[in-house]
C-alpha positions, 0 to 999 in steps of 0.5 A: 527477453523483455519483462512480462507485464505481470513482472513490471507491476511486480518491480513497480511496487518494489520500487514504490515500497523502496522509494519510501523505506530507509528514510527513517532508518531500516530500508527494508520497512516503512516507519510510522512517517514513512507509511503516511508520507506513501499514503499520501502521495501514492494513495492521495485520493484515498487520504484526502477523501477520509474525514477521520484523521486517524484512519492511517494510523488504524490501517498502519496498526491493523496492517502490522502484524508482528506489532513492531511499529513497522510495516516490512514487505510482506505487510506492504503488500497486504495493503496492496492486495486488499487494494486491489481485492476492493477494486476489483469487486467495485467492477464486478459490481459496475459491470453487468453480467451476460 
């Protein structure tokens, strides 16, 4: 039985948190390093059009929760979710209701 779409995008971001955790270490967390080097590979749009350099490291500290300099899956993902929040109130704002 082949993946559902929904399962696909579920293993897409498995693979994305993998490729970029263990570089440093730990593979179930990205560092410091490794969290910049996803946002700005997998997120560039959004670091090249920040003008404050920080703004990464703000986000990286608001996302870890348990303050241990480390974002672990559950973390990851509440990026991910926030991403998607904002997209998707960004097309209920462009598309004209009925």
């Amino acid at each position: 039985m082949q993946p559902t779409e929904t399962e696909r995008c579920i293993e897409s971001l498995l693979a994305v948190f993998q490729r970029y955790a263990g570089r440093e270490g730990d593979n179930c967390t990205l560092s410091k390093r490794e969290f910049l080097a996803f946002m700005n590979t997998e997120l560039a749009a959004f670091t090249k059009n920040q003008k404050d350099p920080g703004v990464v490291d703000r986000m990286m500290k608001k996302l870890d929760l348990n303050s241990d300099g480390q974002l672990d899956f559950q973390e990851f993902l509440n990026l991910i979710g926030g991403i998607a929040v904002a997209c998707h109130n960004s097309l209920l704002v462009k598309t004209p209701s009925p």
